[in-house]
C-alpha positions in Angstrom: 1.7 59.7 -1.3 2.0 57.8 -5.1 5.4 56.2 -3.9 3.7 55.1 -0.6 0.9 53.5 -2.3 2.6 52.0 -5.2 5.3 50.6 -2.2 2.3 49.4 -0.1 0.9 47.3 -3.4 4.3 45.9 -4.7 4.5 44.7 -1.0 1.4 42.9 -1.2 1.8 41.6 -4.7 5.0 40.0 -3.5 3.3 38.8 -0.1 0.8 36.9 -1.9 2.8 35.6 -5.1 5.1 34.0 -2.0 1.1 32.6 -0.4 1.4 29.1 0.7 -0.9 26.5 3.2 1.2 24.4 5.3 -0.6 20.8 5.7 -0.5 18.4 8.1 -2.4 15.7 10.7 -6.0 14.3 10.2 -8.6 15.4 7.5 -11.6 15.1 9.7 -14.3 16.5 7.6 -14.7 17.0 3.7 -11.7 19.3 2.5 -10.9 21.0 -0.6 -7.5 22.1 -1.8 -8.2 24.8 -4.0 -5.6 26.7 -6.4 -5.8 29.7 -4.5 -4.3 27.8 -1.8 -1.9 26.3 -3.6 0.5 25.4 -3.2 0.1 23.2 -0.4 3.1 21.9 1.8 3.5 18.7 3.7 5.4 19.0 6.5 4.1 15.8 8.0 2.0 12.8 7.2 -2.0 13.2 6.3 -4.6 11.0 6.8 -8.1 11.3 5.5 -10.3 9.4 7.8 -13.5 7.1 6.7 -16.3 8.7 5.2 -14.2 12.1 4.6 -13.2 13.4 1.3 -10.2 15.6 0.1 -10.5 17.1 -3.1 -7.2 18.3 -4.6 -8.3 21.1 -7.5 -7.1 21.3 -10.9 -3.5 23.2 -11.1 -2.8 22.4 -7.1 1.0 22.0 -6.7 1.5 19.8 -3.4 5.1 20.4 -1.9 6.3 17.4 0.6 8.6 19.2 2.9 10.7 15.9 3.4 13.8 18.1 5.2 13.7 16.2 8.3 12.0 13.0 7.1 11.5 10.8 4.2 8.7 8.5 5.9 5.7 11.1 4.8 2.8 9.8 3.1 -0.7 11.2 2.4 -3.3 8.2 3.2 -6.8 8.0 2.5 -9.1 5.7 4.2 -12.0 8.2 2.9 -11.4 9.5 -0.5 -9.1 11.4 -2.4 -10.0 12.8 -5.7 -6.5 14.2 -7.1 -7.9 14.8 -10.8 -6.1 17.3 -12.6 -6.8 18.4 -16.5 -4.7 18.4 -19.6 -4.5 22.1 -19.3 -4.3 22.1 -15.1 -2.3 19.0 -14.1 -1.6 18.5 -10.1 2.0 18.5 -9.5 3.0 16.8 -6.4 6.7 16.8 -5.6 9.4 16.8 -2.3 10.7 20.8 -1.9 14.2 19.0 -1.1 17.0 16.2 -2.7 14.3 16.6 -5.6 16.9 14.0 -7.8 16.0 11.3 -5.0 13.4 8.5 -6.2 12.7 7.9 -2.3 12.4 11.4 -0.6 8.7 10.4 0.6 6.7 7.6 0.7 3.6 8.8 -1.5 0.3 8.0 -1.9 -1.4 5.0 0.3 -4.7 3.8 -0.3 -5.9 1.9 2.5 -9.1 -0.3 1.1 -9.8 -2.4 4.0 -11.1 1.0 5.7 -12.9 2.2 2.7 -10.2 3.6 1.5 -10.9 5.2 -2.2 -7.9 6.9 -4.6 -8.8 8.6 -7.7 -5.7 10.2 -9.0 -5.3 11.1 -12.9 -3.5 14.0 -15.0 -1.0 14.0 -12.2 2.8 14.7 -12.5 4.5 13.3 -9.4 8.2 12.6 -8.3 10.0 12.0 -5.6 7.8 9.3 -4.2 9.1 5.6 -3.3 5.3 4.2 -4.7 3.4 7.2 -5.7 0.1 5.8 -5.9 0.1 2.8 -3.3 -3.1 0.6 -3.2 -3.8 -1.9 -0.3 -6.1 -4.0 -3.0 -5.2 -2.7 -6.6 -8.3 -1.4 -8.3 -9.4 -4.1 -11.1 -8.4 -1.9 -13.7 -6.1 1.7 -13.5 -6.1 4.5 -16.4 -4.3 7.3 -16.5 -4.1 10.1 -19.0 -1.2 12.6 -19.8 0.2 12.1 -16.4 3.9 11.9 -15.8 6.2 9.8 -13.5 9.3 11.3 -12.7 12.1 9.9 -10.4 9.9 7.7 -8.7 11.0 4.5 -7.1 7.8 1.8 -8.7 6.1 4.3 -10.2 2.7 2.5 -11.3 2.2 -1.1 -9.8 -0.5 -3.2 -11.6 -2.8 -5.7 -10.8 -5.4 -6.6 -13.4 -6.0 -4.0 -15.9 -3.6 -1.0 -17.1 -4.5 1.4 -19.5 -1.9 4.1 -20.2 -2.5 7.3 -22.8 0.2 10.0 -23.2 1.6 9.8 -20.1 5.3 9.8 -19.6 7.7 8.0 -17.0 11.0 9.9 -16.7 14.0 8.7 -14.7 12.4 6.0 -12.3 14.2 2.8 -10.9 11.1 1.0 -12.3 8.3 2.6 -14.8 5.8 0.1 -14.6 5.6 -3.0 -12.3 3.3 -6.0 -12.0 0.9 -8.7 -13.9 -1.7 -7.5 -16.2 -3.6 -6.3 -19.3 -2.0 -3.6 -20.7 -2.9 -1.1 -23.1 -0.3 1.9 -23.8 -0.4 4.3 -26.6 1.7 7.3 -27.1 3.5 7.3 -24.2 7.6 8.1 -23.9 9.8 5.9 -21.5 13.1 7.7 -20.8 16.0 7.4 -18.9 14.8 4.4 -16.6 16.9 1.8 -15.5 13.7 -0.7 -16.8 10.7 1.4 -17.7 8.6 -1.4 -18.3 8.9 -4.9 -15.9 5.9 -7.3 -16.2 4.0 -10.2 -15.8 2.1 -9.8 -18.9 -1.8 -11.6 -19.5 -2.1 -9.9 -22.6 0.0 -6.7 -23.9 -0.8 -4.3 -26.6 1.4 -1.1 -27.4 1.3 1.5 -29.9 3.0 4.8 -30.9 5.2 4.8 -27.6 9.1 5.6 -27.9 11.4 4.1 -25.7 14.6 6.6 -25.2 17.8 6.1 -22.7 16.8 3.2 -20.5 18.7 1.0 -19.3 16.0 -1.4 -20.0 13.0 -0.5 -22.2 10.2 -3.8 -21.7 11.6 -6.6 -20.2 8.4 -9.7 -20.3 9.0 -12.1 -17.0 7.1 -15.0 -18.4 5.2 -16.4 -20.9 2.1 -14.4 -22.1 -1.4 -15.9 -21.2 -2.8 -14.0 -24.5 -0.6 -12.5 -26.5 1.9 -9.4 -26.6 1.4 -6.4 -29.6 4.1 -4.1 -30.2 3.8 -1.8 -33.2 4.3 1.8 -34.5 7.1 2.1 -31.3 10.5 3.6 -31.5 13.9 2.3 -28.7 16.7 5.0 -29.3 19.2 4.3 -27.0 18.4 1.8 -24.9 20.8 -1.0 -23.1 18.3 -3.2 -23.8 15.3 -2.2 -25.6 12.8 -5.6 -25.7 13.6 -8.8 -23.8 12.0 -11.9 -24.4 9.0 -11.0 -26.3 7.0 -14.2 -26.5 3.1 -14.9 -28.2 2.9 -12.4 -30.2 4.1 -10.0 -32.6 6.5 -6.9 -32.9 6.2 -4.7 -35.9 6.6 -1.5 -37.7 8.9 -0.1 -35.1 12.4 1.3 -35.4 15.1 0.2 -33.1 18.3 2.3 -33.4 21.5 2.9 -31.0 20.3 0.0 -28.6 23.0 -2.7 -26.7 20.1 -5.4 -27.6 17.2 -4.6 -29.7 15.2 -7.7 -29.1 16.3 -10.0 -27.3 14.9 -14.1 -27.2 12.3 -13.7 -29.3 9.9 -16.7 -28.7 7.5 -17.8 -30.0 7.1 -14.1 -31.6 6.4 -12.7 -35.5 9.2 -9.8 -35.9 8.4 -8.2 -39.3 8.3 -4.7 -41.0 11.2 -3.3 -38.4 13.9 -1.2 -39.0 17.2 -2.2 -36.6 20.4 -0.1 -37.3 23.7 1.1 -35.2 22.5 -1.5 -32.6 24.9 -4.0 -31.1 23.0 -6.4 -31.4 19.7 -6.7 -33.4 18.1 -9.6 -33.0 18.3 -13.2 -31.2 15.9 -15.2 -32.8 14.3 -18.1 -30.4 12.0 -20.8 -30.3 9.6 -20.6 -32.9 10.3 -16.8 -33.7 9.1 -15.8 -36.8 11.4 -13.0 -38.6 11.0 -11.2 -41.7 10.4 -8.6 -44.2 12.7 -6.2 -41.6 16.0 -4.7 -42.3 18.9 -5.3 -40.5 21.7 -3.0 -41.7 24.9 -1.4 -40.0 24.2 -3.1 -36.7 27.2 -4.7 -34.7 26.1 -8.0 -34.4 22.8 -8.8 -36.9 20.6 -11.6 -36.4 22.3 -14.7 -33.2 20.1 -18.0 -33.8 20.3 -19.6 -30.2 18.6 -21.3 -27.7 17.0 -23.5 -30.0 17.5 -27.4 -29.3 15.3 -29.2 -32.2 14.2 -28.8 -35.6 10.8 -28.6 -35.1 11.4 -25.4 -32.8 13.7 -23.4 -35.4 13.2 -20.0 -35.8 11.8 -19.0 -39.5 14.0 -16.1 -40.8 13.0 -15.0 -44.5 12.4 -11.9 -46.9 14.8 -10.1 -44.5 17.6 -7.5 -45.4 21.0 -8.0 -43.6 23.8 -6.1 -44.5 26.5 -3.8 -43.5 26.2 -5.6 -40.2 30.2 -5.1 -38.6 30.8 -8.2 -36.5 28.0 -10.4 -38.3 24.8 -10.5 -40.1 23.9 -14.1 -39.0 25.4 -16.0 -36.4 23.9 -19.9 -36.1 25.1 -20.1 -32.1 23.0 -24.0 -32.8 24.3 -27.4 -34.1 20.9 -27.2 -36.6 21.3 -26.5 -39.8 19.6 -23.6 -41.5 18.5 -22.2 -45.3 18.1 -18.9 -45.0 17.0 -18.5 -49.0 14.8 -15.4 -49.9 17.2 -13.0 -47.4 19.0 -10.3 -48.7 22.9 -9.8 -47.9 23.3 -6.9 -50.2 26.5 -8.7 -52.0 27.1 -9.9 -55.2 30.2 -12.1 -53.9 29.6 -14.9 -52.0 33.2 -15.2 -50.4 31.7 -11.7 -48.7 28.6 -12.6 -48.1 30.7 -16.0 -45.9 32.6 -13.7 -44.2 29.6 -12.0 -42.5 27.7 -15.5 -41.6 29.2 -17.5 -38.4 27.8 -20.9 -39.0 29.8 -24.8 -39.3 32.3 -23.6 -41.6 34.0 -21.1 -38.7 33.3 -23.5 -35.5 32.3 -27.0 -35.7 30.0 -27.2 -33.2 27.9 -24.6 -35.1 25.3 -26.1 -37.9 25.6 -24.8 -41.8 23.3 -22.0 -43.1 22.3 -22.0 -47.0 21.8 -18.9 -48.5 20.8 -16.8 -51.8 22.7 -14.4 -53.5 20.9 -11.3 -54.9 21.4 -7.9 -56.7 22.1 -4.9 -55.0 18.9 -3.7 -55.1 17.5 -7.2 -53.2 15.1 -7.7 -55.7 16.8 -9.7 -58.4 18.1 -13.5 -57.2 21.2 -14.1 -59.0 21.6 -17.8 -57.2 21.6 -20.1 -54.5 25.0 -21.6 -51.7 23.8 -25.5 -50.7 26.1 -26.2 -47.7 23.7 -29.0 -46.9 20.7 -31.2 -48.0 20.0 -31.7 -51.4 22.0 -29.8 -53.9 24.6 -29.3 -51.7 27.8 -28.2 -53.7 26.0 -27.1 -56.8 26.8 -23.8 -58.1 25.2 -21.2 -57.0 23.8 -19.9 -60.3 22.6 -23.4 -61.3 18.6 -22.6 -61.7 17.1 -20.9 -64.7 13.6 -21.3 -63.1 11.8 -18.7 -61.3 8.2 -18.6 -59.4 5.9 -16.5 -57.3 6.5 -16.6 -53.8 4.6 -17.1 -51.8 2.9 -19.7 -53.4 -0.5 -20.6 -53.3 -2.3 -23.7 -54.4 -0.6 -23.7 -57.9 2.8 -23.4 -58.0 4.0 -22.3 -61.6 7.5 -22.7 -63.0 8.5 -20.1 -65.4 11.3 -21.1 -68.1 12.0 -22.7 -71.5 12.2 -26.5 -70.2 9.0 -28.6 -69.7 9.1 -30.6 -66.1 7.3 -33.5 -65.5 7.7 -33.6 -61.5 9.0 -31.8 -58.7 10.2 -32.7 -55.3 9.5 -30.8 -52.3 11.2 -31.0 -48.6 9.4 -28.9 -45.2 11.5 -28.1 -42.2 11.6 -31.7 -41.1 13.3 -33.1 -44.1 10.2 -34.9 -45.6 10.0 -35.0 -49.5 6.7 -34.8 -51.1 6.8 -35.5 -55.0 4.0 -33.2 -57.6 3.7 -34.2 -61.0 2.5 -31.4 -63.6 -1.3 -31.2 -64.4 -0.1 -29.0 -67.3 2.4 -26.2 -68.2 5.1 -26.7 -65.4 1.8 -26.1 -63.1 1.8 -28.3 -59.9 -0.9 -28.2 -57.7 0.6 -28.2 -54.1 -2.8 -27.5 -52.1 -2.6 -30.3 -50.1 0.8 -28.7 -48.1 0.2 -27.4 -45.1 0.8 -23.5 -44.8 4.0 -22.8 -43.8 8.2 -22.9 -44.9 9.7 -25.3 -48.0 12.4 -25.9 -50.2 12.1 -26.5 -53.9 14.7 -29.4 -53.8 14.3 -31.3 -57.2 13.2 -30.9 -60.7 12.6 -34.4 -62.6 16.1 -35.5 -62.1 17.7 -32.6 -61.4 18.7 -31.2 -57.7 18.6 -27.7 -56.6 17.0 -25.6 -53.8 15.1 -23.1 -53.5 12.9 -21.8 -50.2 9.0 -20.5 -50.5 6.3 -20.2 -48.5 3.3 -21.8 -49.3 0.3 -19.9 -47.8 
């Protein structure tokens, strides 16, 4: 009688561990999918009709049984709340050819029939556009939600705000024109996890890990684009064209491209190694204070065609860089005083910069020589401008850079006047008010060079703030 009972309950145990609801048709009056249902499977379309709701509990796993089609789609022209929890997300995923990113058609949100689709602390693959609106919703959040082998997996209109979530082997992560606000969020093995239109960008804490491409930026920002505190491991191409704006504190290792045409952008405080290439400085970019060590290919200067468009590149380290650690792919001229090559030599510190000397149609780049420790400047190589040709350990002077209204001269010899030359190749001329003290307030913030010392010529870059 004990072995019949205890056979009778492990038959029922397995009977309901095995429990499913089969789904399909019209939603006709206000449903619930509750996790004693669960899971639920989709063997054809749905269609929640106007004024109807369908709410999908937390912990519901929803099985599209896409065997015989791939055309299914759950469509609300009522409402469906599919709200999950951290602890109890809804999973939502085809039974079969689980690797494909099309296997069903997902989510459709049809607004012109009142048509309303709250959906958050989802995970969801499978889908060619998981979460498909007729008329985008002004702004879309979600929290610890993942994308996973999705075709589009989150297509914007206005406003996107994105918080631990994670997209995971899509053909596109994110898609569309927006405001967008990620933090914490991973981005892996996507062939371009992030593809936008971008009115203003912000990002923060996110890593970027095996894409093909990790943020590609389609146009120019209306605002401005923030990138800090990020990490691209692996990426084909990690950041391209990052423009208005600024990208710092991250770490870029293992990447084809790191950053690539940066215009009109502030790169500082980064780390770039192993990459192939690092950085390709643009229009207007603004580079410094990161280190650029061990890639292939350091820092390419192109797609600049004036002076008054040059890239500033400054306070950088660049060494150990295989193929180069500066390439000048421009006919301009550049100093490139106050970086680092970690070199003592300057034949080896030559070897590693592709400028006029290598190929003609290429401009010069000046440069400083420093210790080992980058913190020491043992001297200056003039290709070009004034003091071209001097040696390079021809000034005993030092001052504080950046420089502020005052700039001080430290050293044994009293100088009466100094010249000064910006980007453009104007010279302004400062006589001493006292103490090799010049007062240089009426400069405009922004990149000179040192170039003369009563009669004698040098060069030397600062930054006058």
């Amino acid at each position: 009688m004990k072995s019949f009972l205890f056979g009778l309950l492990f038959v029922s145990c397995s009977i309901l561990s095995f429990a499913q609801t089969n789904v399909s048709g019209g939603i006709y009056q206000n449903t619930t999918w509750s996790l004693s249902g669960s899971p639920y499977v989709v063997n054809s379309s749905i269609v929640v009709f106007p004024g109807k709701t369908l709410t999908i509990q937390p912990g519901v796993e929803i099985q599209i049984n896409n065997q015989n089609s791939s055309n299914i789609y759950i469509e609300t022209r009522g409402t469906i709340n599919c709200v999950g929890t951290d602890a109890q997300p809804i999973k939502i995923h085809a039974l079969y050819d689980t690797l494909s990113t099309v296997a069903w058609q997902g989510f459709v949100c049809t607004s012109t029939q009142g048509g309303i689709l709250n959906a958050d602390r989802i995970e969801i693959s499978n889908a060619y556009f998981p979460l498909s609106y007729e008329t985008i919703p002004t702004t879309l959040s979600f929290t610890n939600s993942k994308f996973i082998r999705c075709f589009q997996a989150v297509t914007v209109g206005t406003n996107l705000n994105l918080s631990a979530c994670e997209f995971i082997d899509n053909e596109v992560g994110v898609y569309g024109w927006a405001n967008f606000n990620i933090n914490n969020c991973l981005f892996k093995d996507n062939t371009t996890s992030l593809y936008i239109y971008a009115s203003a960008f912000a990002m923060s804490n996110s890593s970027f890990i095996d894409n093909q491409i990790g943020a590609s930026f389609l146009s120019n920002a209306v605002d401005s684009i923030v990138i800090s505190n990020c990490e691209f491991l692996n990426n084909g191409l990690a950041i391209n064209y990052p423009n208005n704006g600024r990208v710092e504190n991250c770490v870029f290792s293992d990447n084809g491209a790191a950053i690539q045409s940066a215009y009109y952008c502030e790169i500082l405080n980064n780390e770039f190694f192993y990459n192939e290439l690092a950085i390709e400085a643009s229009v207007d970019a603004d580079i410094h204070n990161n280190q650029i060590n061990n890639n292939m290919g350091g820092l390419l200067i192109s797609n600049v065609s004036s002076l008054q468009d040059s890239p500033s590149i400054y306070d950088n380290e660049i060494c150990g860089n295989v193929n180069y650690n500066v390439n000048n792919n421009t006919n301009m001229n550049y100093s490139l005083f106050s970086n680092c090559f970690c070199d003592l030599d300057s034949a080896q510190i030559e070897a590693y910069l592709i400028d006029g000397y290598d190929d003609i149609t290429k401009g010069l780049i000046n440069y400083q020589i420093y210790d080992s420790s980058c913190s020491v400047l043992l001297g200056n190589v003039v290709k070009f401008g004034p003091g071209a040709g001097l040696d390079e350990f021809s000034n005993p002077f030092q001052f504080e850079n950046p420089v502020g209204s005052n700039l001080v001269l430290l050293g044994t010899i009293t100088i009466s006047t100094i010249q000064i030359q910006d980007l453009s190749g104007k010279t302004y001329t400062f006589t001493t008010n006292g103490a090799n003290a010049f007062d240089v307030s009426s400069l405009a913030p922004g990149y000179y060079f040192l170039v003369g010392q009563d009669s004698r010529r040098i060069s030397e870059a600062f930054v006058k703030m």
